[in-house]
C-alpha positions in Angstrom: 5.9 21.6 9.0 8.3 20.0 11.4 5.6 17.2 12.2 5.1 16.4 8.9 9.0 16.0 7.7 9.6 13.8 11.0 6.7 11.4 9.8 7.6 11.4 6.2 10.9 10.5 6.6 9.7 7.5 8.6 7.8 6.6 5.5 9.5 3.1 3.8 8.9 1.0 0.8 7.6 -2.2 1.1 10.3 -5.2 2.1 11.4 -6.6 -0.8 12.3 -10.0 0.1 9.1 -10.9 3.0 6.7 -9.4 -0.8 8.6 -12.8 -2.2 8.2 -15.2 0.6 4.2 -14.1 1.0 3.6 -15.1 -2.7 5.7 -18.1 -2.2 3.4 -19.0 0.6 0.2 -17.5 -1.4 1.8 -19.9 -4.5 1.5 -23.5 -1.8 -1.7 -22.9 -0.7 -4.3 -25.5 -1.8 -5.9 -23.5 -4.7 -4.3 -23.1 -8.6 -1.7 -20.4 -8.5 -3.4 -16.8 -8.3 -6.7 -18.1 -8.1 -8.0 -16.3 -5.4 -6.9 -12.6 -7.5 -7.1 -9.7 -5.5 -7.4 -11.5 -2.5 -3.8 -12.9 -2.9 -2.6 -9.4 -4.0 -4.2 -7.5 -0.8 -2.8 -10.5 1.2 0.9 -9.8 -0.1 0.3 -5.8 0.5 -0.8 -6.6 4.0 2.4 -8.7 4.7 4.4 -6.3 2.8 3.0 -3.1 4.8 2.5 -4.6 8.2 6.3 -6.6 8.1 4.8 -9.6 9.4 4.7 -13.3 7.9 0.9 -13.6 9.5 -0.6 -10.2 9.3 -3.5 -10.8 12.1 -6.1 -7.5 11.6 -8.2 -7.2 15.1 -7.6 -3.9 15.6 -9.8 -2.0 13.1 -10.6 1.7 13.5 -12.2 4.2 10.7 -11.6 7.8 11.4 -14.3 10.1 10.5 -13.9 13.9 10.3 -15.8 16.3 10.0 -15.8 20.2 9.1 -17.9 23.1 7.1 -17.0 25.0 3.9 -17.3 28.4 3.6 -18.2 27.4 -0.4 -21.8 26.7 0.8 -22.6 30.0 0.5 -22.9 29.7 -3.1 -25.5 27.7 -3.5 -23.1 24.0 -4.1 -24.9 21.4 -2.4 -28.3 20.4 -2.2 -28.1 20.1 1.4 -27.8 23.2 4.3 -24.6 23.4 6.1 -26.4 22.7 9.2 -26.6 19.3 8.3 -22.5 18.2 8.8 -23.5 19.2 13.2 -26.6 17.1 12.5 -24.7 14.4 10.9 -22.5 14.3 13.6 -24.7 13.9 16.6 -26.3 11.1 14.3 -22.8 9.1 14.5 -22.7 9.7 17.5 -26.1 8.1 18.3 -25.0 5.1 16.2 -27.5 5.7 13.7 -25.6 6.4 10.7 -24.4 4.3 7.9 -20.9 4.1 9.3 -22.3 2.8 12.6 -24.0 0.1 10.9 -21.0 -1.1 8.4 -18.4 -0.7 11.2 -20.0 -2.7 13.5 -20.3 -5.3 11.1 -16.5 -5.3 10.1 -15.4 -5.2 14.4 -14.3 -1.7 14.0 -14.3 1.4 15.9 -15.2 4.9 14.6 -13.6 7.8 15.7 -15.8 10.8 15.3 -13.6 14.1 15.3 -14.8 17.5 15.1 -11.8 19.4 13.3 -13.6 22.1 11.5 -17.6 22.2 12.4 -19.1 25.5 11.8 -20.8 24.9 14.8 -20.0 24.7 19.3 -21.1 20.7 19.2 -22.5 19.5 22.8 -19.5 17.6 24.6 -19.4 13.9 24.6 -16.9 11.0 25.6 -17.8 9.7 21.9 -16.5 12.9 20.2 -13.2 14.3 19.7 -13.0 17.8 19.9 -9.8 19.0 17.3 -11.6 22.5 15.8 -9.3 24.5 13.9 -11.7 27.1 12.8 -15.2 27.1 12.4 -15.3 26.3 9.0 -13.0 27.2 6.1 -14.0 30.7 4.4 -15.4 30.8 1.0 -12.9 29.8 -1.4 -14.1 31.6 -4.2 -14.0 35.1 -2.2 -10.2 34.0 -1.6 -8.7 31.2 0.5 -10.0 28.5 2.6 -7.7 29.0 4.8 -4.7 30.2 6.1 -1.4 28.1 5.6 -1.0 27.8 8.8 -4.1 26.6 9.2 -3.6 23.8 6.5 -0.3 22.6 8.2 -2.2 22.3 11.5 -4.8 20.3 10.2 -2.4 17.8 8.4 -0.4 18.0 12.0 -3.8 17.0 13.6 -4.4 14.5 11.7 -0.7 13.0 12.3 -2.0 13.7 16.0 -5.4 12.4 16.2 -4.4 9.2 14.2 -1.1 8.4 17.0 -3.2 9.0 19.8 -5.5 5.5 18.8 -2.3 4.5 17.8 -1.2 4.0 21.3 -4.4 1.9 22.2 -3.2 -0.1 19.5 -4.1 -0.3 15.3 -3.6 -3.3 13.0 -5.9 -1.6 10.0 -7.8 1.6 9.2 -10.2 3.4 7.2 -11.0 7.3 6.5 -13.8 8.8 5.9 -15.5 12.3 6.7 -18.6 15.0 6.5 -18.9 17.9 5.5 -21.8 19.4 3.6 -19.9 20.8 0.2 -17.1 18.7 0.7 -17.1 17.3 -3.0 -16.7 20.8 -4.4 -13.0 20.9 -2.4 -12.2 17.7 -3.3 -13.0 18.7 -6.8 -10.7 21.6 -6.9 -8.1 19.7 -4.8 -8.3 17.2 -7.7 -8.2 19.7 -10.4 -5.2 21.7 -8.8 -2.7 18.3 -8.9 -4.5 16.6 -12.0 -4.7 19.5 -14.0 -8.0 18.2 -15.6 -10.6 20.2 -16.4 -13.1 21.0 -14.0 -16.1 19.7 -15.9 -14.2 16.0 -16.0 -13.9 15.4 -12.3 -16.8 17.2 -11.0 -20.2 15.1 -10.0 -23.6 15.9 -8.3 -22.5 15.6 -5.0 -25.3 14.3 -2.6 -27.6 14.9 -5.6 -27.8 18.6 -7.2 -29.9 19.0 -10.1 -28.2 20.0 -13.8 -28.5 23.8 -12.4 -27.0 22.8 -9.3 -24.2 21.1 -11.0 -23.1 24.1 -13.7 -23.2 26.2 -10.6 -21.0 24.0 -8.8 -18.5 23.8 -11.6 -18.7 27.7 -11.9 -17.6 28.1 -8.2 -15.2 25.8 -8.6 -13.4 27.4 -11.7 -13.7 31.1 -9.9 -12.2 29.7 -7.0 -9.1 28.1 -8.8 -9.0 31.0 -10.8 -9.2 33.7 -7.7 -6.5 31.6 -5.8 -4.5 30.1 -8.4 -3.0 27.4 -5.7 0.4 26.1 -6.6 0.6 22.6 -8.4 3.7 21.6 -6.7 2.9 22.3 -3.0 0.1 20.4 -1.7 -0.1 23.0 1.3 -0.6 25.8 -0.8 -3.3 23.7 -3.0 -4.8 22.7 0.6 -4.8 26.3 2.0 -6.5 27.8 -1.0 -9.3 25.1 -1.8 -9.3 22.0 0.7 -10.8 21.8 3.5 -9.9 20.6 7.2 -11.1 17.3 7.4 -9.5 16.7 3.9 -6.1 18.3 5.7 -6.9 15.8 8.7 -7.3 12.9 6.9 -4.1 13.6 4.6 -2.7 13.5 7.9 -3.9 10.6 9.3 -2.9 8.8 6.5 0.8 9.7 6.6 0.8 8.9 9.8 -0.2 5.3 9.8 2.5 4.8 6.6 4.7 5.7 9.0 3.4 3.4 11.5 3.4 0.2 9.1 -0.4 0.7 9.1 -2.8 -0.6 6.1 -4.8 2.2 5.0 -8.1 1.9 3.4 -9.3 4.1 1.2 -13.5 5.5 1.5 -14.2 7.8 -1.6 -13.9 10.7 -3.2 -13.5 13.1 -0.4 -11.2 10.5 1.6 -9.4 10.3 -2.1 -8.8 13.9 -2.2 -6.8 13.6 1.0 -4.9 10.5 0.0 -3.7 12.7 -2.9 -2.8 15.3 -1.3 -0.5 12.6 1.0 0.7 11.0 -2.2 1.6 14.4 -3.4 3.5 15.4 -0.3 5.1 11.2 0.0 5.0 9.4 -3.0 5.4 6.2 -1.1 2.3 6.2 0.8 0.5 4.3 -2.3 2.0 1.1 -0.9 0.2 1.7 2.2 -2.8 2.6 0.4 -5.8 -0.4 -0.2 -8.4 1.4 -2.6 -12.0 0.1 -1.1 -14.1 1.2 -3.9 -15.0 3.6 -7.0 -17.5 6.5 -6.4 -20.0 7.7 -8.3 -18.3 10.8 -8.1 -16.3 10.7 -11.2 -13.4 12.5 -9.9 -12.5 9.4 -7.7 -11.6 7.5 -10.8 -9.7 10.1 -12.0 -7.5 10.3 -8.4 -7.4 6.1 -8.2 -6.2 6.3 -11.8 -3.4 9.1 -10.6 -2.1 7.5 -7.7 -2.0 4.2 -9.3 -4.5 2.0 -7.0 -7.7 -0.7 -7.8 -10.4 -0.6 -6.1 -11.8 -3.4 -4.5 -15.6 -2.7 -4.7 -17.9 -1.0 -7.8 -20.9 -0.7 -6.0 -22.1 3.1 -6.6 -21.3 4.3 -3.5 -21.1 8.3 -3.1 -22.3 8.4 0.9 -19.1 9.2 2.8 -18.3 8.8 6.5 -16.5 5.9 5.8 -18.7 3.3 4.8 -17.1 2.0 1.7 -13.5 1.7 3.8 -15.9 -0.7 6.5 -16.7 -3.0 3.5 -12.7 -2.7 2.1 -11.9 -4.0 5.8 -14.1 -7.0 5.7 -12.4 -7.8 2.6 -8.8 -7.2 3.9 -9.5 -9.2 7.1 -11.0 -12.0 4.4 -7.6 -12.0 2.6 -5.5 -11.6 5.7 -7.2 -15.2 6.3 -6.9 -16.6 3.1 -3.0 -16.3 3.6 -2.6 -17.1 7.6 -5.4 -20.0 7.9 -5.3 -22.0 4.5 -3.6 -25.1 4.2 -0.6 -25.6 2.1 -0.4 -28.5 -0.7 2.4 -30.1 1.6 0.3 -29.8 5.2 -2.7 -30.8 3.5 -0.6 -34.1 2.3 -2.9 -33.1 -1.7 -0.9 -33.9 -4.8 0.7 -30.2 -6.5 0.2 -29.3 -9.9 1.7 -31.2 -12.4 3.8 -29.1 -15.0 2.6 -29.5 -18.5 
């Protein structure tokens, strides 16, 4: 745990007074106050987080992690386990959805095994991080160990100041693992306290037997491992998994880095609430890109406190719908640094009426 308090007490609110003097400059560009909505609010968080008058985001790089679950056994996804090694190789081949949207937003993907149930072949384009292969079955007992839950979120802190050092101006989460929703599920359920049935989906696309199943497992398992609701470690230990545990990390590392964070979906969601659980003030950090399909994302966005950018029935993973939240954080990073203001552009201001 001694990783973990060193970067959360590194973890700050936003500065006050440069919040003020962004709008000021948002509020004397040449546009009717707040015309440009969300886009002047990310601009002002982007100020706000990064401490800098002209936020300039070249830097872009989406983490994607990737681990088993021990869950699959029981029949939760309509896809084999075999599939998150698959997966893998495929990002690595740059033929994935995540290649595709992150090369269109200038960003780097960083592949990490932390938890693949599988040896994966060696390559310069792969970071090796595995903790176990594979969490156990969580409804047999727990996922994991806790010691194994605080090295994942210590990994994570790890993996994400290691890019760090080759320098980071933005960056997104994202992950795979085949069963992965049905953690994120019981993650959700654990610090929500909502009924299973309410934050539960389909996954990558069971059928109405798959589903009740699924929501079965999920109700043994919180009820065979009754994880505490106010440690996140123990709620991690007993029903997460270790890319969740690795991106948690991750993301309480770059709020202690001044680093925008953006947001994918559901599973990336569970992890940003288990980090909002363990530091409240990581929302600030935290730029939403979109809503899932999977209802339970609502349910966490609605928790934290955070709007999505993007509706646009996403429920893929690996990142994807941070890559498009970039674009649109770049866009409003722009908006503020390269606009004219009424006074520059010598146009008449608004007249008070």
């Amino acid at each position: 745990m001694k990783k973990i308090n060193q970067v959360t007490k590194k973890i700050r609110a936003l500065d006050e007074k440069l919040l003020k003097k962004t709008q000021a400059r948002l509020d004397s560009l040449t546009k009717p106050l707040g015309s440009l909505g969300r886009l002047e609010e990310l601009a002002k968080q982007i100020s706000g987080i990064t401490g800098k008058e002209n936020p300039i985001l070249k830097n872009k790089v989406i983490f994607t992690l990737a681990a088993d679950h021990g869950v699959t056994e029981e029949g939760i996804s309509a896809y084999p386990k075999e599939v998150t090694a698959q997966m893998v190789y495929n990002f690595l081949n740059g033929g994935a959805g995540i290649n595709v949207l992150a090369k269109h937003a200038k960003a780097r993907v960083v592949v990490v095994d932390i938890g693949v149930a599988s040896k994966l072949r060696p390559s310069s384009k792969l970071v090796i991080k595995k903790i176990n292969y594979g969490t156990k079955n969580m409804s047999k007992g727990p996922a994991m160990t806790r010691a194994e839950a605080i090295k994942a979120i210590e990994t994570g802190i790890k993996i994400f100041e290691s890019e760090f050092r080759k320098s980071i101006d933005i960056i997104g989460t994202g992950e795979m693992g085949i069963g992965n929703t049905t953690a994120a599920s019981a993650i959700t359920a654990s610090i929500i306290q909502k009924p299973v049935e309410e934050i539960t989906g389909r996954g990558a696309g069971l059928n109405d037997e798959g589903l009740n199943n699924k929501i079965r497992i999920i109700k043994k398992s919180l009820a065979i491992n009754d994880p505490d609701y106010n440690d996140p470690i123990d709620i991690l230990s007993k029903v997460g998994g270790f890319e969740i545990g690795g991106l948690a990390g991750i993301i309480l590392a770059a709020a202690s880095r001044k680093v925008p964070i953006v947001i994918d979906g559901f599973i990336s969601g569970s992890a940003a609430l288990l980090a909002y659980k363990i530091e409240p003030k990581t929302k600030d950090y935290m730029i939403a890109s979109h809503c899932s399909v999977e209802k339970g994302h609502k349910v966490i966005l609605e928790y934290i406190g955070i709007k999505p950018l993007l509706d646009l029935n996403l429920r893929l993973g690996e990142g994807t719908g941070a890559a498009l939240g970039i674009n649109i954080a770049e866009a409003a990073t722009k908006i503020l640094t390269e606009m004219a203001t009424f006074k520059s552009a010598k146009v008449s201001e608004r007249i008070e009426k």
